[in-house]
C-alpha positions, 0 to 999 in steps of 0.5 A, spaced: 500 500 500 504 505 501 508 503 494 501 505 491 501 511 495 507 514 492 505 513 486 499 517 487 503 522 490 508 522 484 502 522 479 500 528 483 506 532 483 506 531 475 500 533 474 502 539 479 507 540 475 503 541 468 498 545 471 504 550 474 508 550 467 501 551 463 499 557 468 506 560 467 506 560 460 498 563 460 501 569 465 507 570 461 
């Protein structure tokens, strides 16, 4: 379980990751 927790947890940052990228470049 916690191997599946980490995952979610990178899947996350990933997808945090997109929508920080995808907002910078919106604002700039």
């Amino acid at each position: 379980h916690e191997d599946n927790n980490y995952e979610c947890d990178l899947e996350s940052m990933q997808k945090g990751l997109i929508l920080s990228r995808q907002y910078l470049e919106e604002f700039i």
